[in-house]
C-alpha positions as CSV (number, residue, x, y, z in Angstrom):
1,X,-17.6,-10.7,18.5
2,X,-17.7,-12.2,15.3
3,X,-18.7,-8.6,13.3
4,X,-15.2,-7.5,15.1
5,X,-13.5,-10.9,13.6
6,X,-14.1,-9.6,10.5
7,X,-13.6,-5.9,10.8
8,X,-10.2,-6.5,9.3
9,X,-11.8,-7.3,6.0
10,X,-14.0,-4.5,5.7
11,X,-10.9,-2.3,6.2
12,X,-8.8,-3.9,4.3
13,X,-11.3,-4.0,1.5
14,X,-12.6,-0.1,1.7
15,X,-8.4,0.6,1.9
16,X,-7.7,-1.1,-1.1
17,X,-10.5,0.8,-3.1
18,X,-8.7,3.6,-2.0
19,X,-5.4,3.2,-3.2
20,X,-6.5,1.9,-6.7
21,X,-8.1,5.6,-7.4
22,X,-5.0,7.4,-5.4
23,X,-2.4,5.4,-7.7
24,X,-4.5,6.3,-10.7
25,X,-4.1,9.7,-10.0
26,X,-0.5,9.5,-8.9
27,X,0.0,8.1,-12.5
28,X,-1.3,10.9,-14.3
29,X,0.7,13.4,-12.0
30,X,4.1,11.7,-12.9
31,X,3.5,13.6,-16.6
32,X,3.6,17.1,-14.9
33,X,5.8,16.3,-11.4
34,X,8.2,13.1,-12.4
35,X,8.3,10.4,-10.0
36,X,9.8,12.0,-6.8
37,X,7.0,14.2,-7.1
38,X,4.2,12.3,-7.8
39,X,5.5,10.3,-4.9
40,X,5.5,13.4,-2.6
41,X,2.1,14.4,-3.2
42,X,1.0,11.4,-1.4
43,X,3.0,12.0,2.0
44,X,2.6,15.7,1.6
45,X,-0.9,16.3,0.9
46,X,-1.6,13.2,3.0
47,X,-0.1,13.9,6.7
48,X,-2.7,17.0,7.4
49,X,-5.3,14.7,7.0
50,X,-3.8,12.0,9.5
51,X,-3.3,14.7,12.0
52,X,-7.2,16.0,11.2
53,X,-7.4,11.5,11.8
54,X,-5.8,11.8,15.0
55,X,-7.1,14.9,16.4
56,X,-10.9,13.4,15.3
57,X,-9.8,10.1,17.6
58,X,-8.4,11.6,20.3
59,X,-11.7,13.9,21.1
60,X,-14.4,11.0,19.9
61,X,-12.4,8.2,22.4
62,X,-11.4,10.5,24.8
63,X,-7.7,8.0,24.4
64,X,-4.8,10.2,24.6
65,X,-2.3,9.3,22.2
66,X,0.5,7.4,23.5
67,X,4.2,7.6,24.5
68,X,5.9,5.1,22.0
69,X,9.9,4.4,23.3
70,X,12.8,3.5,21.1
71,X,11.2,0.2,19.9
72,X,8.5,1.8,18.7
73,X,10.7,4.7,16.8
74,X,12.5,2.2,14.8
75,X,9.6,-0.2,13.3
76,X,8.0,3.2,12.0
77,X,11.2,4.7,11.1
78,X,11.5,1.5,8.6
79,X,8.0,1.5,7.1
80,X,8.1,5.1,6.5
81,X,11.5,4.7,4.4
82,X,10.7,1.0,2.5
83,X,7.2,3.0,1.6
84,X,9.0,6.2,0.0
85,X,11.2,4.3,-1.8
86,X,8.1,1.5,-2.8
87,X,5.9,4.6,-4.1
88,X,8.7,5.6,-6.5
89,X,9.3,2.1,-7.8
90,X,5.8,1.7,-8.1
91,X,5.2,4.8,-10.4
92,X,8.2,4.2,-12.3
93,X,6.8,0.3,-12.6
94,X,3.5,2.2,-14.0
95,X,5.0,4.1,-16.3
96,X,7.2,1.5,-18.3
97,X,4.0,-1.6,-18.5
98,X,0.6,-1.0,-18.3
99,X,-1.2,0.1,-15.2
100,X,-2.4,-3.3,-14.1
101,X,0.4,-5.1,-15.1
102,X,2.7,-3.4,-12.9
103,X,-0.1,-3.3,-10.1
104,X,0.1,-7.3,-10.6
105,X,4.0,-7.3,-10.2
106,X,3.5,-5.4,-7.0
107,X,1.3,-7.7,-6.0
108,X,3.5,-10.0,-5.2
109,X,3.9,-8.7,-2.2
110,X,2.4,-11.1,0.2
111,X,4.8,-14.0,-0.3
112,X,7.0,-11.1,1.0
113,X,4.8,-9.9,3.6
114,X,4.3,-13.4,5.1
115,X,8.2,-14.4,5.7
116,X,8.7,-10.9,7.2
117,X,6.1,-11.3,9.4
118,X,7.6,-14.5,10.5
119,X,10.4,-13.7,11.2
120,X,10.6,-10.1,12.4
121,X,7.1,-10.1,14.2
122,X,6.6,-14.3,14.5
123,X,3.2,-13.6,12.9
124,X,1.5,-17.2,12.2
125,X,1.2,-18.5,9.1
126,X,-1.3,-21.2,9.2
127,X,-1.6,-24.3,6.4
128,X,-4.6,-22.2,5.2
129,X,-3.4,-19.1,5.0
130,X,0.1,-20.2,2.6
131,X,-2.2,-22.0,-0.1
132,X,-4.1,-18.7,-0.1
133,X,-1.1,-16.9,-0.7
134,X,0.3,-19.2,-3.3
135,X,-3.2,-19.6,-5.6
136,X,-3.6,-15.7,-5.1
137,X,-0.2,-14.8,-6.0
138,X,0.0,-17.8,-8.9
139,X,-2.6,-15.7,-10.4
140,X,-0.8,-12.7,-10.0
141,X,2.2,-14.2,-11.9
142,X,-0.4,-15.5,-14.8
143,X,-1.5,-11.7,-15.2
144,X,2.0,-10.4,-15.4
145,X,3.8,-12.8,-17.9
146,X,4.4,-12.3,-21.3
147,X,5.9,-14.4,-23.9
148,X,9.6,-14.1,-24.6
149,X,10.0,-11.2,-26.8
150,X,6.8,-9.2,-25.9
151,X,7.8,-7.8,-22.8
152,X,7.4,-4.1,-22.7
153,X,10.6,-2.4,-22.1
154,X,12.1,-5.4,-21.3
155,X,13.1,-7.1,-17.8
156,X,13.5,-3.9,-16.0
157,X,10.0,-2.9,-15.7
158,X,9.5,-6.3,-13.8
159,X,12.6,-5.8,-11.5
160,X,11.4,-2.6,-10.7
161,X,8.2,-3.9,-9.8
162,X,8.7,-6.8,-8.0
163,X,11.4,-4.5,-5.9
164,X,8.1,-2.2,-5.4
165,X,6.5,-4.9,-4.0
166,X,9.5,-6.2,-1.8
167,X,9.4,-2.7,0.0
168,X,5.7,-2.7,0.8
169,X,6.4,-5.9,2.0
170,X,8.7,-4.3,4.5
171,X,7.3,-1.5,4.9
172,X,3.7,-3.2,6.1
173,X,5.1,-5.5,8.8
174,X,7.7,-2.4,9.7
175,X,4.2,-0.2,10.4
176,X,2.5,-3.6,12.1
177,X,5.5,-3.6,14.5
178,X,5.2,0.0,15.3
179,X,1.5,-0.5,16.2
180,X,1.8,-4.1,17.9
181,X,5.1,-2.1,19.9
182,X,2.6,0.4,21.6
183,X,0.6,-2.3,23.6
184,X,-2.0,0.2,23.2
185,X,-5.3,-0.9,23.9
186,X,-7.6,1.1,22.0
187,X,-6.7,-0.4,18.5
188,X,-7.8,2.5,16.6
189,X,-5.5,5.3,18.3
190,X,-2.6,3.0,17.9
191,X,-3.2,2.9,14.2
192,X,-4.1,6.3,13.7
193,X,-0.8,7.5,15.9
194,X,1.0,5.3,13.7
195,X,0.0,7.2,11.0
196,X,0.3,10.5,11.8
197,X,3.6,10.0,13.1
198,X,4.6,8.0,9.7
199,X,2.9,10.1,7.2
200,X,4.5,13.1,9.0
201,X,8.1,11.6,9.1
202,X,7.7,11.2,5.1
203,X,6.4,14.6,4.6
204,X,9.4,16.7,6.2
205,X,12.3,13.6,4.8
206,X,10.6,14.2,1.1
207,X,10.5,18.0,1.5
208,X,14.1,18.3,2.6
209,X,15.1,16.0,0.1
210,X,13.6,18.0,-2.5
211,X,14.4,21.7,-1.2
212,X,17.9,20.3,-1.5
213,X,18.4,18.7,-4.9
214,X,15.3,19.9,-7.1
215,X,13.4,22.9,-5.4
216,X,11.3,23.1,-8.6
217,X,9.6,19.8,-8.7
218,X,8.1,21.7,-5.3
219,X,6.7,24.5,-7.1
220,X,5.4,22.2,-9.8
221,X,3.5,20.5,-6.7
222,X,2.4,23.8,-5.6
223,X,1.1,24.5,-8.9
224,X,-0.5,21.1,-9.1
225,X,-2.4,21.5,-5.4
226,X,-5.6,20.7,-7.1
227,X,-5.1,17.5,-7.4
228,X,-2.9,16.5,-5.6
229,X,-4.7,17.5,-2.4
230,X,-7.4,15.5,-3.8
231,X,-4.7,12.5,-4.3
232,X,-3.9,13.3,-0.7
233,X,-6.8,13.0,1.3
234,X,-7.8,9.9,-0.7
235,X,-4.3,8.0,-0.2
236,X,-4.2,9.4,3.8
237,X,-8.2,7.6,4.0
238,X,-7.3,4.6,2.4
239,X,-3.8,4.6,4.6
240,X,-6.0,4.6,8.0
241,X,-8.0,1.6,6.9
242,X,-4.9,-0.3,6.1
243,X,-3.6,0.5,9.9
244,X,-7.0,-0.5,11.0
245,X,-7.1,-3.8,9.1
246,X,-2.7,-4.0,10.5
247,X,-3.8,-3.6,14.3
248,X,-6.2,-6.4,14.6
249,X,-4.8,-9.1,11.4
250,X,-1.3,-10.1,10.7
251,X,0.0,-8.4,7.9
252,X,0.0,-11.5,5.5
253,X,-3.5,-11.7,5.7
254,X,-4.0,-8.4,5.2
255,X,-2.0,-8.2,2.2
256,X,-3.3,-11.0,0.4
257,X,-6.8,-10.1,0.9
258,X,-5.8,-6.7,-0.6
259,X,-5.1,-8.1,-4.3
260,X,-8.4,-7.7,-4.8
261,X,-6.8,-4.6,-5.4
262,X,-5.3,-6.2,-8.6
263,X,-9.3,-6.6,-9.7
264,X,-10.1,-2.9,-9.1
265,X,-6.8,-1.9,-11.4
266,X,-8.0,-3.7,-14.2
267,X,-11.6,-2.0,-14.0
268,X,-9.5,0.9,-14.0
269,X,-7.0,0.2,-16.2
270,X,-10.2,-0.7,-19.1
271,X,-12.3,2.4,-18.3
272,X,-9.6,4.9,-18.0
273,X,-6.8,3.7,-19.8
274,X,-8.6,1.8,-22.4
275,X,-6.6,-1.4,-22.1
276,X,-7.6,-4.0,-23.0
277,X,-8.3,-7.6,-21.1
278,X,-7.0,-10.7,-22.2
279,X,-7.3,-14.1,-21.9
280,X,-4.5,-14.3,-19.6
281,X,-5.6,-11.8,-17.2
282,X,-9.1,-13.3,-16.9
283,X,-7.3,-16.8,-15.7
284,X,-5.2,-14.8,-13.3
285,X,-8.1,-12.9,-12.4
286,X,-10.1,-15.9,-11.2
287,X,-7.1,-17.7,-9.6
288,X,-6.8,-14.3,-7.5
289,X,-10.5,-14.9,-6.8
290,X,-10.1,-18.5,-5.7
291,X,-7.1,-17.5,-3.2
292,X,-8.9,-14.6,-1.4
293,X,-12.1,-17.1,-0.9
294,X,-9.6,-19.4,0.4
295,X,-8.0,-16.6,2.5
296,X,-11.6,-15.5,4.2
297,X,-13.0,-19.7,4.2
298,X,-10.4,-19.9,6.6
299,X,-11.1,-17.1,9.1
């Protein structure tokens, strides 16, 4: 009983290790597919693997998947749209600041995440669980600012990133209500069906989109399947684990133990990259530390 208390964690944890390297590699596929496209690659290279996910669950458990109703239809509806529209901000966030900078600004998605949860899902937040937030996020904040006059590309970049972050705010308690709306027992169908049905839904709405209004940033994908199938089946792995960690912990915890995520982008962002660290960072760095120990002191 207390390993499965703290299954969330390891979920959350192996998820957000995930979607530092899929992010990385999104990055360096906005150069050859632009935004929308880079943002694609994620849903479309992503949903075979949820289905592979689902099929994988259904035969292991022997749990059919369920019959969501209406309720169901428009919590995943939601997430699938806010998380579209959060990809593209986040890639255009990436492309005006530095990688970890704009990971930061995204970052300050709990706050978010917790007074969604509230109020659309009456998730509890505890006295615990808000300090956790607030040190984690203050650190955050200490990463991202920059003296007046030294911004990089001005304020924009930051609006753009803290509206990233308001839409995976949205988009994480609209895919915790879809799961929480199939009172489905087995946890882990109910996340993977989640899945599956949202990574789908984003596939076809992106392809459409794009068949539309810019059939060549398709056949750039096409041309770029290396990759981005790799991007794909690492952003659709990571994407289980974060339903995982969404069907058994509210989504504020979840997302605050996930800046840690914040910590893998700057190991990124110095290896890859090559940028550098500064004093700054390391303070914000630590006061992310402080808030996640406070986060999991309190489980």
């Amino acid at each position: 009983m207390i390993l499965a208390s703290w299954l969330w964690v390891v979920f959350t944890v192996v998820a957000a290790t995930g979607q530092t390297a899929r992010n990385a590699m999104q990055r360096e596929l906005t150069q050859s597919l632009g935004t929308v496209g880079a943002t694609h690659v994620r849903f479309l290279f992503g949903f075979p693997f949820a289905l592979v996910f689902l099929l994988v669950v259904w035969l292991v458990t022997g749990v059919a998947p369920p019959r969501p109703g209406p309720v169901f239809w428009l919590w995943v509806l939601g997430g699938a749209f806010a998380q579209i529209l959060a990809t593209a901000l986040m890639l255009a966030a990436m492309n005006k600041r530095s990688f970890v900078v704009a990971t930061a600004y995204i970052k300050t998605e709990p706050v978010q995440v917790a007074v969604f949860g509230l109020v659309f899902l009456g998730d509890v937040l505890t006295v615990g669980l808000l300090i956790a937030i607030l040190v984690a996020t203050t650190g955050v904040m200490v990463m991202s600012w920059k003296p007046a006059g030294k911004a990089e590309g001005g304020l924009m970049p930051t609006f753009v990133g803290l509206g990233a972050g308001a839409m995976f705010a949205f988009s994480a308690v609209g895919y915790r209500g879809a799961i929480l709306s199939l009172a489905e027992p087995h946890f882990v169908m109910a996340a993977t069906f989640t899945l599956a049905v949202g990574l789908t839904t984003q596939a076809i709405a992106l392809t459409l989109y794009l068949a539309l209004r810019d059939p060549g940033v398709l056949r750039a994908i096409a041309r770029s399947w290396r990759p981005s199938l790799l991007a794909g089946a690492i952003g659709a792995t990571s994407s289980e684990f974060w339903f995982l960690a969404f069907s058994i912990a509210t989504a504020a915890s979840v997302r605050t133990l996930a800046l840690i995520e914040v910590l893998f982008a700057q190991a990124v962002s110095h290896i890859l990259f090559r940028q550098p660290t500064t004093r700054r960072e390391v303070i914000g760095i630590l006061l992310i530390v402080a808030g996640v120990a406070l986060l999991l002191s309190g489980r």
